[in-house]
C-alpha positions as CSV (number, residue, x, y, z in Angstrom):
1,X,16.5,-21.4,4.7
2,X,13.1,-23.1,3.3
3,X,11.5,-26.2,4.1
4,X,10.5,-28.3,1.7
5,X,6.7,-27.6,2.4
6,X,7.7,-23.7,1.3
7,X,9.8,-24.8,-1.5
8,X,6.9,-26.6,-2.9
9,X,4.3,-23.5,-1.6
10,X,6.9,-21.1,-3.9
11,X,8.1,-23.0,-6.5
12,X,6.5,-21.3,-9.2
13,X,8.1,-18.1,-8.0
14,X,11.6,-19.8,-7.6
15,X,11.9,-21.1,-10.9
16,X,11.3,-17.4,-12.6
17,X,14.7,-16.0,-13.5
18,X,13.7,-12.4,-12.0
19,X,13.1,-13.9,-8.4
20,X,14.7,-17.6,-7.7
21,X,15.8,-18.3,-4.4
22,X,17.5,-15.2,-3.5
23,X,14.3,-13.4,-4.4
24,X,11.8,-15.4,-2.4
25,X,14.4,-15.3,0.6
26,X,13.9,-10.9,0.2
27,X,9.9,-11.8,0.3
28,X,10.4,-13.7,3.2
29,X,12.8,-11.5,5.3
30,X,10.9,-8.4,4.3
31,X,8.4,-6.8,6.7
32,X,5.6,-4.7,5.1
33,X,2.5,-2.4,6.6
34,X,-0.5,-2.2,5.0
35,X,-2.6,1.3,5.7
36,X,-6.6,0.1,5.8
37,X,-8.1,-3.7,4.9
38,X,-10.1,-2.4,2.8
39,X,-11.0,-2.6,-0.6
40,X,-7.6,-2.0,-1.4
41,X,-5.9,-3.4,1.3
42,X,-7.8,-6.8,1.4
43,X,-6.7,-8.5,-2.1
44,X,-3.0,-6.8,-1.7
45,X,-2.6,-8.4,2.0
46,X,-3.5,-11.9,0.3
47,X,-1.0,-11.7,-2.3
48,X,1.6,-10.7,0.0
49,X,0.9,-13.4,2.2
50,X,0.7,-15.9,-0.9
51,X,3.7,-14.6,-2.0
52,X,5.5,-15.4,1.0
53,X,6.4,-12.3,2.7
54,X,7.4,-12.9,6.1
55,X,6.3,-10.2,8.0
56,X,2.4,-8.0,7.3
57,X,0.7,-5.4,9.5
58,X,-2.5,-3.9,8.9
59,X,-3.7,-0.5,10.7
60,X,-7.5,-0.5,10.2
61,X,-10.0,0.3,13.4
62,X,-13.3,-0.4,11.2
63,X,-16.1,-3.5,12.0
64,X,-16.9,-5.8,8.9
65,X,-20.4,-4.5,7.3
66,X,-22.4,-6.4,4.8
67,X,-22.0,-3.6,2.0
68,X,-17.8,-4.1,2.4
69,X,-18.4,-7.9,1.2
70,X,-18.7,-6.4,-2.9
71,X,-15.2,-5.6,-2.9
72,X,-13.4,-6.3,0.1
73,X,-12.6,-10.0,-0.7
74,X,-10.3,-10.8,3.1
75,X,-14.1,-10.5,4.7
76,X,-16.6,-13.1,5.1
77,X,-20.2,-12.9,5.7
78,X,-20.0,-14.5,8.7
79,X,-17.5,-11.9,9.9
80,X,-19.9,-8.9,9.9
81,X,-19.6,-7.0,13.0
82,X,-15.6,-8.5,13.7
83,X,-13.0,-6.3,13.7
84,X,-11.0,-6.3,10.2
85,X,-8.0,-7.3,11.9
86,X,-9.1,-10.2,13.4
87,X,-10.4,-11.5,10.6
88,X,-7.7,-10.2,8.1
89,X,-5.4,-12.7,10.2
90,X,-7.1,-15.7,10.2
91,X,-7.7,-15.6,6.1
92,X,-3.7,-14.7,6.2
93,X,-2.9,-17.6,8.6
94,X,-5.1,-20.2,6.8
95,X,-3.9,-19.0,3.6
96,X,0.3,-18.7,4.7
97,X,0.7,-20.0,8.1
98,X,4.3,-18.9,7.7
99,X,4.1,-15.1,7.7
100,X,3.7,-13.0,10.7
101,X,0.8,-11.5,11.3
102,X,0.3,-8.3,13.3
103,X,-3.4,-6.5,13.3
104,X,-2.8,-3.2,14.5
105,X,-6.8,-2.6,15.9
106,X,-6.7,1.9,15.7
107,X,-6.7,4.4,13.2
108,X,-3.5,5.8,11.8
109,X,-3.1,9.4,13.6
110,X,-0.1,11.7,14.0
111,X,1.0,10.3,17.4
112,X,1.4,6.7,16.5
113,X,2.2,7.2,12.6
114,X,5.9,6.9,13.2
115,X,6.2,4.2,15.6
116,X,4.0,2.3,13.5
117,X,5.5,3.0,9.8
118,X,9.2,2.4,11.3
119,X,8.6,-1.2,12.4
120,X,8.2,-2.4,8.8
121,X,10.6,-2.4,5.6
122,X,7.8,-1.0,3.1
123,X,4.0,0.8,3.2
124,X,1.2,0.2,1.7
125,X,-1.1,3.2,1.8
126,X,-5.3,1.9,0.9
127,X,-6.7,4.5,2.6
128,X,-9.9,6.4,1.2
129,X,-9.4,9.7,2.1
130,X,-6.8,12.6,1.4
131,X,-6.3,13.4,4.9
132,X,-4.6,9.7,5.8
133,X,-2.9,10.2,2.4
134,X,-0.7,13.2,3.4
135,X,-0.4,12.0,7.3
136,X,1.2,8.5,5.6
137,X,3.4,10.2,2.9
138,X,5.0,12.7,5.4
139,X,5.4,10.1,8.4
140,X,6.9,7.8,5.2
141,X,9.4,10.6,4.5
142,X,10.4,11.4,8.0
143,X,10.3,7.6,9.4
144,X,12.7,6.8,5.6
145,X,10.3,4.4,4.4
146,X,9.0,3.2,0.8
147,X,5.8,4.1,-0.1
148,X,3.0,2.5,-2.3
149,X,0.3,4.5,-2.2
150,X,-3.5,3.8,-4.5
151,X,-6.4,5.4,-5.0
152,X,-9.8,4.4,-6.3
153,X,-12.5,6.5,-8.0
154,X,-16.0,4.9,-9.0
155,X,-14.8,3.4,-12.5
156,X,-10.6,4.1,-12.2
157,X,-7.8,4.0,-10.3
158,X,-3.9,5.2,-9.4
159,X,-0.7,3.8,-8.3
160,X,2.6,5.0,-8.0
161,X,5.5,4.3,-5.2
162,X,7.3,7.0,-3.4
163,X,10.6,7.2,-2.2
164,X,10.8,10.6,-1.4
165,X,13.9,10.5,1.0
166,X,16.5,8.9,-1.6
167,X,17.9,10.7,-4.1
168,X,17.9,9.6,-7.9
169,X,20.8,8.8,-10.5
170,X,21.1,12.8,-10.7
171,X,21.6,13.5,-6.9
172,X,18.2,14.9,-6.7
173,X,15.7,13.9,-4.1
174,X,12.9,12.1,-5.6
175,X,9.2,13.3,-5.9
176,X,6.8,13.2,-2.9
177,X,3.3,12.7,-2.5
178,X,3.0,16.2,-2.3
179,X,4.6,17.1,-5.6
180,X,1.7,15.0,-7.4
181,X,-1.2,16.5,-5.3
182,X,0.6,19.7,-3.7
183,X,-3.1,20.2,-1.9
184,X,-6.2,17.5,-1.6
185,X,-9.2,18.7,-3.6
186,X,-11.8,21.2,-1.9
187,X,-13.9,19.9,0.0
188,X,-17.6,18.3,-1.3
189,X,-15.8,18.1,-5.0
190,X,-14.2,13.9,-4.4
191,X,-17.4,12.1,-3.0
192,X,-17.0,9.5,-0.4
193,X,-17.4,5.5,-1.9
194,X,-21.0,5.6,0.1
195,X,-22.2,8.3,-2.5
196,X,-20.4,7.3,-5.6
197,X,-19.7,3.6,-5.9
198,X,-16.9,1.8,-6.5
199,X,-16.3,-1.3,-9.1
200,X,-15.9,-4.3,-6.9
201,X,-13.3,-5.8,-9.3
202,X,-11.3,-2.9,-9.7
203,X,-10.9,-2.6,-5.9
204,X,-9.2,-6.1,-6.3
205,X,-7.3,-5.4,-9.6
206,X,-5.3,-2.2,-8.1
207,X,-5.1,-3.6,-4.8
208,X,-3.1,-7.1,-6.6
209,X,-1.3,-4.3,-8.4
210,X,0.1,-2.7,-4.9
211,X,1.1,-6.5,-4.2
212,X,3.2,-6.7,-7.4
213,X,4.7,-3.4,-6.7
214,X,5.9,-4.4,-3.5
215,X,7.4,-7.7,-4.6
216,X,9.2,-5.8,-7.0
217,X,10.1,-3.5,-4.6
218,X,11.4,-5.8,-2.8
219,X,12.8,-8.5,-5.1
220,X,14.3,-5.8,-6.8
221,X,13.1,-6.5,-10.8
222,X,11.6,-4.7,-13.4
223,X,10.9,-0.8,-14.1
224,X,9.6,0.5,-10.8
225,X,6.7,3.4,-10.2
226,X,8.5,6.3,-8.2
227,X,8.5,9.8,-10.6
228,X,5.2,7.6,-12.2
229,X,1.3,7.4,-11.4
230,X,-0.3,4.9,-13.2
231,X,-3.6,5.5,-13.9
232,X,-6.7,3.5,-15.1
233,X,-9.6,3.6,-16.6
234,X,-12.1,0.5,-16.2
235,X,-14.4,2.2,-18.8
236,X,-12.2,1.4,-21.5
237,X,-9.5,-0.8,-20.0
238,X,-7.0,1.6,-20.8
239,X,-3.8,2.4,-18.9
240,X,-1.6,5.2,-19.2
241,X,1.5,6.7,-17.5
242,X,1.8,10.0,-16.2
243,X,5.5,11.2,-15.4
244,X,5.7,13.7,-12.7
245,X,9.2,14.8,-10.8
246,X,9.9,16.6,-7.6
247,X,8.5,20.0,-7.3
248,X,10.8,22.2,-5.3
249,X,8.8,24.3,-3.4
250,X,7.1,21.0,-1.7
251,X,7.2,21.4,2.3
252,X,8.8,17.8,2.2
253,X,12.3,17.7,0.5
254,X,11.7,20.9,-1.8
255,X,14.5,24.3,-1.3
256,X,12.5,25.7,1.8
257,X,11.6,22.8,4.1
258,X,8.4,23.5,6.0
259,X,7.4,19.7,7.5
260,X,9.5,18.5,9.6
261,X,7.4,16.5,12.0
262,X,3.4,15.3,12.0
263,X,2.7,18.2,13.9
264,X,0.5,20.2,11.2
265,X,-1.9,16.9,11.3
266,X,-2.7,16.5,15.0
């Protein structure tokens, strides 16, 4: 199942009791698609890849600029003006030469959302807008996919993972996207990162944080995020946890379904 050259590249995640060989076999037979290689995106595809999971994606149609180097650690400055894809896989391949790499050069839009969210196990979402927010929660939903999704503000940051289409312990469908944020904020009121700023080193801290998530997801250890937003504050280091449960009037999997496909974001 492992050489000895992987053996040696995962010992220090065999010998932990939570993971051991069964564990790092899940990481390496698990598929996951990152949304955006980004400031998010960037340090949670190199600690998937580290970690040894055997299959990444990343959907992102953007050129490397000079003000993404602050944050958006995958990049180089001799990459400016390369696609993100193309050098996302090259830092993956030097780094883990045994995961798959696919670079998925286009933007994420209702008509290729499902075909590309149900070739992979598990989603990352580290997109910077609401809009790509909603389209990956609903396609998520309908394709019956897991979803780690994170957002960044100037000096904090959210996580939280959705699994909208099981049901909990209760029989009860689990919370969607929508449920936290039943509409995105009006418009002008959430500046863009070009107007506001972002903390370099949070970018990296949240986006390590999706990484652990989805090991966890997928190893299948620990207390995980769904019906939880984790929030923090760079300010004051401080992190708390916000519970939040399904809301049944959401269009998703609330009483009165009114999504049912990705038509409402073409």
């Amino acid at each position: 199942m492992f050489s000895e050259e992987e053996l040696e590249r995962y010992a220090r995640h065999i010998v932990l009791r939570e993971v051991g060989g069964p564990g790092q076999a899940a990481l390496k037979e698990a598929s996951v698609l990152v949304i955006g290689a980004g400031g998010l995106g960037a340090p949670a595809l190199m600690y998937l890849a580290a970690a040894g999971v055997g299959a990444l994606g990343v959907v992102d149609d953007d050129v490397v600029s000079l003000s993404n180097l602050q944050r958006q650690i995958i990049h180089t400055t001799p990459d400016i003006g390369r696609r993100k894809v193309d050098t996302a896989a090259e830092r993956i391949h030097a780094l883990n030469p045994h995961v798959r790499f696919a670079a998925h050069a286009t933007w994420l839009k209702a008509d290729n959302a499902l075909d590309l969210i149900g070739g992979y196990d598990l989603v990352l979402d580290g997109s910077d807008n609401f809009e790509t927010r909603y389209l990956v929660s609903d396609a998520c939903f309908l394709a019956a996919k897991p979803l780690i999704t994170a957002a960044l503000g100037t000096f904090d940051g959210s996580l939280t993972t959705i699994r909208a289409h099981e049901k909990n312990e209760n029989g009860e469908f689990n919370p969607t996207y929508r449920c936290l944020f039943p509409e995105p904020p009006p418009p002008g009121t959430v500046p863009p990162c070009v107007e506001a700023g972002v903390m370099g080193a949070l970018a990296g801290m949240l986006g390590s944080m999706m990484a652990l998530e989805a090991i966890r997801e997928i190893v299948g250890f620990g207390d995980g995020l769904v019906g939880r937003l984790l929030m923090v504050d760079a300010r004051t280091m401080r992190f708390e946890t916000l519970r939040y449960a399904r809301d049944p009037n959401n269009p998703l999997n609330g009483d009165g379904l009114t999504i049912t496909d990705l038509s409402a974001h073409v």
